[in-house]
Biotite code that builds the C-alpha atoms (Angstrom):
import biotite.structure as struc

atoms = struc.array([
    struc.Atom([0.000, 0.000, 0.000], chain_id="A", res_id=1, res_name="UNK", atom_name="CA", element="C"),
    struc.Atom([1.354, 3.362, -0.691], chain_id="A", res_id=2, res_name="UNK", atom_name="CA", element="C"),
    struc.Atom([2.137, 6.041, 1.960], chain_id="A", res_id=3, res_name="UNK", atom_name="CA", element="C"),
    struc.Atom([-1.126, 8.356, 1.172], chain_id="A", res_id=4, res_name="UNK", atom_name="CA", element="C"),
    struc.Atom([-2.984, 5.045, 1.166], chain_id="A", res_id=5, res_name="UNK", atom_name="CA", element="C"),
    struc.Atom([-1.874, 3.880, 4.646], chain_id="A", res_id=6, res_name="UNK", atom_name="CA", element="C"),
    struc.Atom([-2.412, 7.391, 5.749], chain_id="A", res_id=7, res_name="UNK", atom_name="CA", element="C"),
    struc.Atom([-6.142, 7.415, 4.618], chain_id="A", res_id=8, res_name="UNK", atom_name="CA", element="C"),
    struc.Atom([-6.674, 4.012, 6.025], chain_id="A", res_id=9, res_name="UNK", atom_name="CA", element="C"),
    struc.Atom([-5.176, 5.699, 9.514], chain_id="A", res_id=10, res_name="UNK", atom_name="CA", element="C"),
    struc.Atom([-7.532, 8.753, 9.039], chain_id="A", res_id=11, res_name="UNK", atom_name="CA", element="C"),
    struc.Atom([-10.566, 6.127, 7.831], chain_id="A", res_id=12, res_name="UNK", atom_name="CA", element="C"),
    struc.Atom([-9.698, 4.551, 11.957], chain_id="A", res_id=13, res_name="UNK", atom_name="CA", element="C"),
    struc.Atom([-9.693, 8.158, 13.539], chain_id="A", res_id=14, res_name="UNK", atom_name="CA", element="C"),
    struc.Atom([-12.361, 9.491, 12.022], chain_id="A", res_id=15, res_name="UNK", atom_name="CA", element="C"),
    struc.Atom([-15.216, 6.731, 12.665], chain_id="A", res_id=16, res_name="UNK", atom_name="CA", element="C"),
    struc.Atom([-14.459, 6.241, 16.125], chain_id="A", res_id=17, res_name="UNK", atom_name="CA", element="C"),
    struc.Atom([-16.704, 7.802, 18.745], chain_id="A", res_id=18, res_name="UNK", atom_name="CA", element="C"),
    struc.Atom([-15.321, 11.243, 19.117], chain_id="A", res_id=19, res_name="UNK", atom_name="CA", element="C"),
    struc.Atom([-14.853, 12.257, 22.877], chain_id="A", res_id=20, res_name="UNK", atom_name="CA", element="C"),
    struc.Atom([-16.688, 15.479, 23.806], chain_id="A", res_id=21, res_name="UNK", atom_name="CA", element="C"),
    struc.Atom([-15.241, 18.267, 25.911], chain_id="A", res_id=22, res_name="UNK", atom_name="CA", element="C"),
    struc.Atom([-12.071, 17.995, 24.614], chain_id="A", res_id=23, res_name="UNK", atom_name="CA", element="C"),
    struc.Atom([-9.272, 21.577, 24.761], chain_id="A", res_id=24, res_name="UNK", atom_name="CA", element="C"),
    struc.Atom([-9.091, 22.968, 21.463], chain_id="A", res_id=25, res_name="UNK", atom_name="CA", element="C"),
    struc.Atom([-5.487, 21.420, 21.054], chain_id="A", res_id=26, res_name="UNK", atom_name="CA", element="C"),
    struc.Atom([-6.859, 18.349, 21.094], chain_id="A", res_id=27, res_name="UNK", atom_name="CA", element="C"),
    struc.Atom([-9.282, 18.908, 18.654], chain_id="A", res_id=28, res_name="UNK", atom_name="CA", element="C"),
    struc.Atom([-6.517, 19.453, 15.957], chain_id="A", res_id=29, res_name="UNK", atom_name="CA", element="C"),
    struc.Atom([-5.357, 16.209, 13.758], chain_id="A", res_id=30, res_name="UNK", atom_name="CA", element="C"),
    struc.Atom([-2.127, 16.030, 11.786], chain_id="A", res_id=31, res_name="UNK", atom_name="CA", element="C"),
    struc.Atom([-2.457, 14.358, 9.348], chain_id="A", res_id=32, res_name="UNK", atom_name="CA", element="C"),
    struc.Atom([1.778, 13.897, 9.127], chain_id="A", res_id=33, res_name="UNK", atom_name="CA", element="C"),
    struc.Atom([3.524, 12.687, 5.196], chain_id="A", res_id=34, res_name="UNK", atom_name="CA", element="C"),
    struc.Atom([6.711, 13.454, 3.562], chain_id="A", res_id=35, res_name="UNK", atom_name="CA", element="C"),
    struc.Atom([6.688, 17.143, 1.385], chain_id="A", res_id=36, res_name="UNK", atom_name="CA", element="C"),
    struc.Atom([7.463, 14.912, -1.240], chain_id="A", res_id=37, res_name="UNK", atom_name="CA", element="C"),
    struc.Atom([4.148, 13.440, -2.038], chain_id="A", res_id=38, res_name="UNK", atom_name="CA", element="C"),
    struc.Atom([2.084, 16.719, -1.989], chain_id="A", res_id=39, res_name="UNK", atom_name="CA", element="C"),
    struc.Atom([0.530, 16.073, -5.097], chain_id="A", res_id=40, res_name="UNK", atom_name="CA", element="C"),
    struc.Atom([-0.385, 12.780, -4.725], chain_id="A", res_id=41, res_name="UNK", atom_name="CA", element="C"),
    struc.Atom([-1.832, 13.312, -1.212], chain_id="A", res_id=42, res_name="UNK", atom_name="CA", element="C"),
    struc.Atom([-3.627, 16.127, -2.998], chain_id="A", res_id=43, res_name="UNK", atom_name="CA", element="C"),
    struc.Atom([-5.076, 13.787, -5.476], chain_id="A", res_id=44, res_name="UNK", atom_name="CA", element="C"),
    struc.Atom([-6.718, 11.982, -2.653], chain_id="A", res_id=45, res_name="UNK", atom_name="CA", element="C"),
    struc.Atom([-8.620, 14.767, -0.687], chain_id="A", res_id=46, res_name="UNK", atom_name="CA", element="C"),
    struc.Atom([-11.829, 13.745, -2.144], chain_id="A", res_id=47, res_name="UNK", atom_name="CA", element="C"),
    struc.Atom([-11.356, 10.100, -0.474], chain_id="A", res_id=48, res_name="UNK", atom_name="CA", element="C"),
    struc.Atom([-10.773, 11.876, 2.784], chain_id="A", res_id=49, res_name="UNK", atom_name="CA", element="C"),
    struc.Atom([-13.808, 13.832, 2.271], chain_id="A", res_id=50, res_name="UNK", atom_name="CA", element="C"),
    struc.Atom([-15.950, 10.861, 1.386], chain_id="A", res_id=51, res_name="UNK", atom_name="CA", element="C"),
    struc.Atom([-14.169, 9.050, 4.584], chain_id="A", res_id=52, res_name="UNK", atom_name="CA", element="C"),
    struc.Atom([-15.329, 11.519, 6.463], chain_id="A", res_id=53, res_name="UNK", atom_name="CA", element="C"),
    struc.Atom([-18.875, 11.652, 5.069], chain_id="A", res_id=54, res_name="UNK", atom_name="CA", element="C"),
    struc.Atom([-19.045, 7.467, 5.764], chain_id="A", res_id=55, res_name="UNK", atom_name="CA", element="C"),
    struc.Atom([-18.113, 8.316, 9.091], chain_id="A", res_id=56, res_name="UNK", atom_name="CA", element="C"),
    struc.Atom([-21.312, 10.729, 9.248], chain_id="A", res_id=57, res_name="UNK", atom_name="CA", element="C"),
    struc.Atom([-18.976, 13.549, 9.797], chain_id="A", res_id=58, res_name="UNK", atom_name="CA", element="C"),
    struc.Atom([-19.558, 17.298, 7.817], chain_id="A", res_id=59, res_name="UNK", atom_name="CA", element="C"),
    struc.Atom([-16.354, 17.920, 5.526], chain_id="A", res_id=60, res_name="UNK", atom_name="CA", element="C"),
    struc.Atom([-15.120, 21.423, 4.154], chain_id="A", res_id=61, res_name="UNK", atom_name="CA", element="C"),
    struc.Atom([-11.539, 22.313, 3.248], chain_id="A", res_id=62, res_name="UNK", atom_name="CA", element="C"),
    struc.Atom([-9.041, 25.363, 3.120], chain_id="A", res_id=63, res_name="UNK", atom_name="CA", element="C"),
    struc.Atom([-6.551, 25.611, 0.660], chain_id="A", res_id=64, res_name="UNK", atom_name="CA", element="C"),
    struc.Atom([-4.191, 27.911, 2.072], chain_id="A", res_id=65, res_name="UNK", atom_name="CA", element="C"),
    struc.Atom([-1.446, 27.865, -0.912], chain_id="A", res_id=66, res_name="UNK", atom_name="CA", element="C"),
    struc.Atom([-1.882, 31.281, -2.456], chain_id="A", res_id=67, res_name="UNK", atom_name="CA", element="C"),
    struc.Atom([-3.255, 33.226, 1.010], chain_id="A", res_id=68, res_name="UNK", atom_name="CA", element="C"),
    struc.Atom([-0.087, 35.103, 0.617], chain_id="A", res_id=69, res_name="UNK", atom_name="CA", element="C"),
    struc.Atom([-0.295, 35.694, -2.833], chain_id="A", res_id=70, res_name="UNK", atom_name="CA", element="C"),
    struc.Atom([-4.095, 36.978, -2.715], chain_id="A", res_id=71, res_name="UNK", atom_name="CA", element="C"),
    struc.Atom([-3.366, 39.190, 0.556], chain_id="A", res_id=72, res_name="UNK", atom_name="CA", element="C"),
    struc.Atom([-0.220, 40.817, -1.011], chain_id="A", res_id=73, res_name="UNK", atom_name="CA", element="C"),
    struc.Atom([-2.502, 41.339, -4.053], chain_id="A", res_id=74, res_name="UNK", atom_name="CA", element="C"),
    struc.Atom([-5.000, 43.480, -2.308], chain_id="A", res_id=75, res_name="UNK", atom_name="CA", element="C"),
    struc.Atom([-1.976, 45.362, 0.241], chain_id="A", res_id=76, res_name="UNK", atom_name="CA", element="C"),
    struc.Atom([-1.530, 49.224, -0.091], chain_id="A", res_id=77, res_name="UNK", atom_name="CA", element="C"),
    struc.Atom([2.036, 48.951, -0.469], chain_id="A", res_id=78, res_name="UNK", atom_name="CA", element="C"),
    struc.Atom([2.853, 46.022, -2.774], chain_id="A", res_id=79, res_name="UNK", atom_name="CA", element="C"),
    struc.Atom([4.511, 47.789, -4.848], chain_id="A", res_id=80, res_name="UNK", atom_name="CA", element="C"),
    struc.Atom([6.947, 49.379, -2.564], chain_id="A", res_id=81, res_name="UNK", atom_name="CA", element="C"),
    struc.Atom([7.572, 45.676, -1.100], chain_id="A", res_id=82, res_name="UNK", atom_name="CA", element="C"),
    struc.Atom([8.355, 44.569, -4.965], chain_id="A", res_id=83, res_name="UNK", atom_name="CA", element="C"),
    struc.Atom([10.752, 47.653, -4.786], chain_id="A", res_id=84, res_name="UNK", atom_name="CA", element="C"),
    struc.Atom([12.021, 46.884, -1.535], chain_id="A", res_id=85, res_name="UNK", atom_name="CA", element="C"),
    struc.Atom([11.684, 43.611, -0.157], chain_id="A", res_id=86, res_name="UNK", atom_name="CA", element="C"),
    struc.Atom([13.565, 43.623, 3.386], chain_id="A", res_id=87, res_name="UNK", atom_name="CA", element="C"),
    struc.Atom([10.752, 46.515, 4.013], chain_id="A", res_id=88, res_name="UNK", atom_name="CA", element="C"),
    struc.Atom([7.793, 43.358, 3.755], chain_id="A", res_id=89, res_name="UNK", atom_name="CA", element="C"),
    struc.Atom([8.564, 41.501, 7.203], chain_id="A", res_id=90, res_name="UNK", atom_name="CA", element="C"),
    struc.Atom([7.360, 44.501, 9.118], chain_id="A", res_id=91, res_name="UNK", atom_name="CA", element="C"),
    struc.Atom([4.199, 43.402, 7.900], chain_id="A", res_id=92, res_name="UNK", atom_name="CA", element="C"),
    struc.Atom([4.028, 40.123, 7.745], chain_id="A", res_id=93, res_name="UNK", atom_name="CA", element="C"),
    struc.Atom([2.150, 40.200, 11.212], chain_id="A", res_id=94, res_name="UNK", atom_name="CA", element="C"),
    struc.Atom([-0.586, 41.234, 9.352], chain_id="A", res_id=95, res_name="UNK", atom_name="CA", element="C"),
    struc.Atom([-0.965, 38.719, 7.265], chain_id="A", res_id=96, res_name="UNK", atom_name="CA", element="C"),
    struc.Atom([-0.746, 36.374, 9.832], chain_id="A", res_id=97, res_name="UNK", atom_name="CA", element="C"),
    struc.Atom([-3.821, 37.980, 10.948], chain_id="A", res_id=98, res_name="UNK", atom_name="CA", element="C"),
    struc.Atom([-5.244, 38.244, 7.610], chain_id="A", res_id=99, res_name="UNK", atom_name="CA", element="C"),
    struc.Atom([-4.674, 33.854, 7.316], chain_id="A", res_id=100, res_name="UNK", atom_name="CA", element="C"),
    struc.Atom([-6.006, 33.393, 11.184], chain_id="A", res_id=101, res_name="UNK", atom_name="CA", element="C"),
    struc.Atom([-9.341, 35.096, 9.975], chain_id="A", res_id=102, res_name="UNK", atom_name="CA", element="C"),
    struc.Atom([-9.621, 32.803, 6.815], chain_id="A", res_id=103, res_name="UNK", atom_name="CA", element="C"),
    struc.Atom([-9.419, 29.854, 8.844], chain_id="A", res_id=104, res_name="UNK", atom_name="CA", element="C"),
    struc.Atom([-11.810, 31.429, 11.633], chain_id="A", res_id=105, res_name="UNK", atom_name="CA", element="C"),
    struc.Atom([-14.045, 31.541, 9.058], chain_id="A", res_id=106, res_name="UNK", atom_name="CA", element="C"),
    struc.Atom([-13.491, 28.399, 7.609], chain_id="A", res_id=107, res_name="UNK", atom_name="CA", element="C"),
    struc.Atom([-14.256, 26.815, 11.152], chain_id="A", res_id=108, res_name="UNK", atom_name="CA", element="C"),
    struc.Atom([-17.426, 29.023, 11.323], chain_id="A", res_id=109, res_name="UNK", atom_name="CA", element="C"),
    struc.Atom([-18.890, 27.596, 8.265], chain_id="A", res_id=110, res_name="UNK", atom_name="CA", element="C"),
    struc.Atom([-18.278, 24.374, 9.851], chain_id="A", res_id=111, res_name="UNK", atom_name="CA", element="C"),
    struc.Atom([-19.277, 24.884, 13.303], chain_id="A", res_id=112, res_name="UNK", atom_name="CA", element="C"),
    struc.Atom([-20.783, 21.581, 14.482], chain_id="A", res_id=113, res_name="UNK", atom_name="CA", element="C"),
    struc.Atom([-19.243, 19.669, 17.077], chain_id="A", res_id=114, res_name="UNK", atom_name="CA", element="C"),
    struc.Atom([-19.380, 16.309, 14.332], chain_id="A", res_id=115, res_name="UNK", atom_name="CA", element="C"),
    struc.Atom([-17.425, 18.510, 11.627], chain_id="A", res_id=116, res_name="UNK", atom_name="CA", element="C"),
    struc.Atom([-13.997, 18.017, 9.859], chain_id="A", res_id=117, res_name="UNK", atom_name="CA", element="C"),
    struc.Atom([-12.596, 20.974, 8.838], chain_id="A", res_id=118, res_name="UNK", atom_name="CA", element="C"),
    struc.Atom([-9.045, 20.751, 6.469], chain_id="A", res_id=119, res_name="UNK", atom_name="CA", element="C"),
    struc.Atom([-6.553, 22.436, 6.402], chain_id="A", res_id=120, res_name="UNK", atom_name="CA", element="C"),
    struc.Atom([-4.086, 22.314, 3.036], chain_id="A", res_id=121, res_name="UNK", atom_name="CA", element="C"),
    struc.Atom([-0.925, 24.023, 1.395], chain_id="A", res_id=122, res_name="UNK", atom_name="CA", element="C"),
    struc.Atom([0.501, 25.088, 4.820], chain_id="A", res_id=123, res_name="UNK", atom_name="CA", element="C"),
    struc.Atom([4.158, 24.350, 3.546], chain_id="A", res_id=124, res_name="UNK", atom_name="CA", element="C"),
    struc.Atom([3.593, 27.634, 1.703], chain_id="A", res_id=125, res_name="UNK", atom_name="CA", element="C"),
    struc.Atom([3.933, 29.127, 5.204], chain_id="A", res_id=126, res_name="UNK", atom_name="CA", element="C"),
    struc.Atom([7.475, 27.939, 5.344], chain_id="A", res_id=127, res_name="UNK", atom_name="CA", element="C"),
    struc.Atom([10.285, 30.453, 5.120], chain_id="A", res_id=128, res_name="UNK", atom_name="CA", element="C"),
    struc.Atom([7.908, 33.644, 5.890], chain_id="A", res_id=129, res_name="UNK", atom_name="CA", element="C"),
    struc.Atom([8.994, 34.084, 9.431], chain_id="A", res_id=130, res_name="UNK", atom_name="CA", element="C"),
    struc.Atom([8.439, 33.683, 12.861], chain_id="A", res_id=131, res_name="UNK", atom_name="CA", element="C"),
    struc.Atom([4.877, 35.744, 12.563], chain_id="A", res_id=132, res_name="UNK", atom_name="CA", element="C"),
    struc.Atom([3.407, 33.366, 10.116], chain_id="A", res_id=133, res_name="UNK", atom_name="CA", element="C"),
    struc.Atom([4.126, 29.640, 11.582], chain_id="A", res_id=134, res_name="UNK", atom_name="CA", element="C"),
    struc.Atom([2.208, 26.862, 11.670], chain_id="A", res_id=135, res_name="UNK", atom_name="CA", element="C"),
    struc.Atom([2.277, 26.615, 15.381], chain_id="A", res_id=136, res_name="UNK", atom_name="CA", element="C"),
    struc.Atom([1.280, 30.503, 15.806], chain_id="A", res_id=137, res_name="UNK", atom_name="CA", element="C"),
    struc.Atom([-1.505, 29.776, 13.152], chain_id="A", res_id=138, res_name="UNK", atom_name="CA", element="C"),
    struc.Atom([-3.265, 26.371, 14.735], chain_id="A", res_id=139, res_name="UNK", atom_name="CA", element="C"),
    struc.Atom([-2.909, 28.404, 18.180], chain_id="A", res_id=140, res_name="UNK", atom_name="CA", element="C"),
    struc.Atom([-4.331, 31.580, 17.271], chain_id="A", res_id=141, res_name="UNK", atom_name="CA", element="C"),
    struc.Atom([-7.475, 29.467, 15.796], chain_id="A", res_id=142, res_name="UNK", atom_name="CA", element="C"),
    struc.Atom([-7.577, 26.499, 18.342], chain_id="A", res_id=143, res_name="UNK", atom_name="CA", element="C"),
    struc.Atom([-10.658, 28.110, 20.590], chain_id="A", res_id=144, res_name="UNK", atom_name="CA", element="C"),
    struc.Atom([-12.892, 28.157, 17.008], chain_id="A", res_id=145, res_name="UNK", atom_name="CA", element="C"),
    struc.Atom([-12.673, 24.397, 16.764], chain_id="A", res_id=146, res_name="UNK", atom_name="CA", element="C"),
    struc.Atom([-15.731, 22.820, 16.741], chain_id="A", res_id=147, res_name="UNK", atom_name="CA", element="C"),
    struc.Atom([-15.325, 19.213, 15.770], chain_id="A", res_id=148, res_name="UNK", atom_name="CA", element="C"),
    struc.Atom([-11.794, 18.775, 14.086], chain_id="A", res_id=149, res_name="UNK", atom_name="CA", element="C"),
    struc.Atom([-9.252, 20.466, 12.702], chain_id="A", res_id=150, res_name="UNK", atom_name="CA", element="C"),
    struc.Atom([-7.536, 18.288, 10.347], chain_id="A", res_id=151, res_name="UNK", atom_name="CA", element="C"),
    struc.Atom([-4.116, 19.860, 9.145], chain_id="A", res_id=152, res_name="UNK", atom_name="CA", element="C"),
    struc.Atom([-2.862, 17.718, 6.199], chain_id="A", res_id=153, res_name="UNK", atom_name="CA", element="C"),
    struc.Atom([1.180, 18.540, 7.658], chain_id="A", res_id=154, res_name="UNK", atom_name="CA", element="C"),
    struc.Atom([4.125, 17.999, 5.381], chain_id="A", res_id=155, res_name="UNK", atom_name="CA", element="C"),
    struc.Atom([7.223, 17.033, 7.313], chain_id="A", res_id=156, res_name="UNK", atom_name="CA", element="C"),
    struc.Atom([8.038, 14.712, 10.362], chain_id="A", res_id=157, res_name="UNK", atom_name="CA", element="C"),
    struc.Atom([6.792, 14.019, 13.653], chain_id="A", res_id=158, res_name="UNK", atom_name="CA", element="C"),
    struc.Atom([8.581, 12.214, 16.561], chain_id="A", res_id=159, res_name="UNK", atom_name="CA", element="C"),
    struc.Atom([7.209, 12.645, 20.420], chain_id="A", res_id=160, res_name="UNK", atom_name="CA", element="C"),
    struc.Atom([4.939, 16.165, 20.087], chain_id="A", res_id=161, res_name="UNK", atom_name="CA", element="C"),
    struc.Atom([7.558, 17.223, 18.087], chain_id="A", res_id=162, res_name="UNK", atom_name="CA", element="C"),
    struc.Atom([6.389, 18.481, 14.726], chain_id="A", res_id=163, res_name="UNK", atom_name="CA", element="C"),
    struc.Atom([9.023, 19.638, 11.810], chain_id="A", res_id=164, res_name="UNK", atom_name="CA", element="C"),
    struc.Atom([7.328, 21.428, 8.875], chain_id="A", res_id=165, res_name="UNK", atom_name="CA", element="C"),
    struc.Atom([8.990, 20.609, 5.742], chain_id="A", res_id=166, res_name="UNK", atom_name="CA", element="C"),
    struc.Atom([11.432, 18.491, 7.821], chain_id="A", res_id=167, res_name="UNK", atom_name="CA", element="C"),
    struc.Atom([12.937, 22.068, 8.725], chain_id="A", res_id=168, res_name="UNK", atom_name="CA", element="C"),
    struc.Atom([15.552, 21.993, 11.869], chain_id="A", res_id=169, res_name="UNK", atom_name="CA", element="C"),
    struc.Atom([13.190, 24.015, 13.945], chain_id="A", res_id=170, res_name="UNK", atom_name="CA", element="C"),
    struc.Atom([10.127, 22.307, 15.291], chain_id="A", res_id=171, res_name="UNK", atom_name="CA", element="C"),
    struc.Atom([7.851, 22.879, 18.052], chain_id="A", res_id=172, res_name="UNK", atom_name="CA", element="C"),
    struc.Atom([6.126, 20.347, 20.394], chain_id="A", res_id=173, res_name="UNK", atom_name="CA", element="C"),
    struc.Atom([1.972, 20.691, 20.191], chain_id="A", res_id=174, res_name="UNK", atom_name="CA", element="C"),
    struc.Atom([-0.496, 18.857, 21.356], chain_id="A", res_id=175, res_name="UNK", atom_name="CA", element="C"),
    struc.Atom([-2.199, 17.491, 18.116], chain_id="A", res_id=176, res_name="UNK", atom_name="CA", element="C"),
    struc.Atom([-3.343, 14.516, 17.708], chain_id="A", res_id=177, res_name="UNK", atom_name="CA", element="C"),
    struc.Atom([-0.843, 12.900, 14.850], chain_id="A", res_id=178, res_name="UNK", atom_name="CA", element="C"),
    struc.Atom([-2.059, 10.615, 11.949], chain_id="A", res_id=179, res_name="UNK", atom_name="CA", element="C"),
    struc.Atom([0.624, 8.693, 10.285], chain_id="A", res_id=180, res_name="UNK", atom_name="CA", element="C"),
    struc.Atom([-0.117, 5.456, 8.175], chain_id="A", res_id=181, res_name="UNK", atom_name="CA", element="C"),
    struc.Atom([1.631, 3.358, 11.054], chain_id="A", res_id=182, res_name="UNK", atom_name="CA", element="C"),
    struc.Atom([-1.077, 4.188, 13.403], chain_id="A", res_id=183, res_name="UNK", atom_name="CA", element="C"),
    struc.Atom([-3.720, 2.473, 11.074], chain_id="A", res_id=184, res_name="UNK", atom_name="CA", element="C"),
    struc.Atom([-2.879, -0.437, 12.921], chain_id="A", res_id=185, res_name="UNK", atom_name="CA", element="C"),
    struc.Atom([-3.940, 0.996, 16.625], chain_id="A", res_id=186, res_name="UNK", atom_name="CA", element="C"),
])
C-alpha cells in the first residue's frame, strides 16, 4: 500500500471512532503527518478523505491555504513598494498572519458543528515567511474556534509532540493529535 494510502486508512480509523466530547481545542486538531514529497499525490486523494469523512457521518469542508499570501499581497496598499524593496515586507508580515487566522476562523465558522472536519491544506507555503506566520502561531491563534476537528494535512516529520514542517531543523512540540499510516494499525 502506498504512503497516502496507509495514511487514509489511519484517518478512515480516527475518524469513525466515537469522538470524545469536551475535549481543549489542542486536542481537537489532527495532523495528518507525510513526507513534502508526495504533496501532489496526497492532494489527489482529498476527495477520499472527504468521502471518509462523510461514511463516518462527519460534515467535511476544506481550506486551501497555498496562495493566502499571494491573494493578501494582491489586495496590500504597499505592494509595490515591497516589490521595490523587499527587506521593508517583514514589518508586515504580522498582518498577514492575521489576515490567514481570519480565513481559517471563518473556515471553522462555516463548519461549526461539534461532528465537523474541517481541512486544512498548502501550509508548507507558510514555510520560510517568518516567525509571525508559523504553523504553530496559526493552529494556536485558531484552536478556541474548533468545533469538531481540525484536520491539518502537515508535510514534514513528527517524533514525540515534536512536529518539523517541511522536515525544517526548527520544530515545536503541540499537542495534536498525529495521523501517520503506522497508526492504522492501533
Amino acid at each position: 500500500m502506498s504512503y497516502i494510502g496507509g495514511l487514509l486508512e489511519a484517518y478512515k480509523s480516527y475518524v469513525s471512532l466515537p469522538w470524545q466530547q469536551g475535549l481543549a481545542p489542542a486536542q481537537r486538531v489532527w495532523m495528518a503527518i507525510y513526507p513534502p514529497e508526495l504533496e501532489r499525490r496526497l492532494r489527489l486523494q482529498l476527495t477520499e478523505f472527504e468521502i471518509a469523512t462523510k461514511q463516518a457521518s462527519h460534515a467535511w469542508s476544506h481550506l486551501d491555504v497555498t496562495t493566502s499570501f499571494e491573494r493578501w499581497m494582491a489586495q496590500h496598499p504597499y505592494r509595490d513598494q515591497y516589490f521595490e524593496s523587499p527587506h521593508l515586507l517583514p514589518g508586515s508580515l504580522a498582518t498577514f498572519a492575521d489576515h490567514l487566522a481570519e480565513e481559517v476562523r471563518s473556515a471553522l465558522a462555516v463548519q461549526s458543528a461539534p461532528d465537523s472536519v474541517v481541512a486544512l491544506v498548502g501550509v508548507g507555503t507558510l514555510f520560510g515567511l517568518g516567525d509571525a506566520v508559523k504553523l504553530s502561531r496559526l493552529v494556536a491563534a485558531v484552536s478556541d474556534a474548533i468545533a469538531g476537528r481540525l484536520l491539518v494535512f502537515f508535510p514534514g516529520e513528527h517524533e514525540g509532540n515534536a512536529y518539523r514542517l517541511l522536515d525544517a531543523r526548527d520544530g515545536w512540540d503541540y499537542l495534536a493529535v498525529p495521523i501517520t499510516p503506522e497508526m492504522r494499525s492501533r
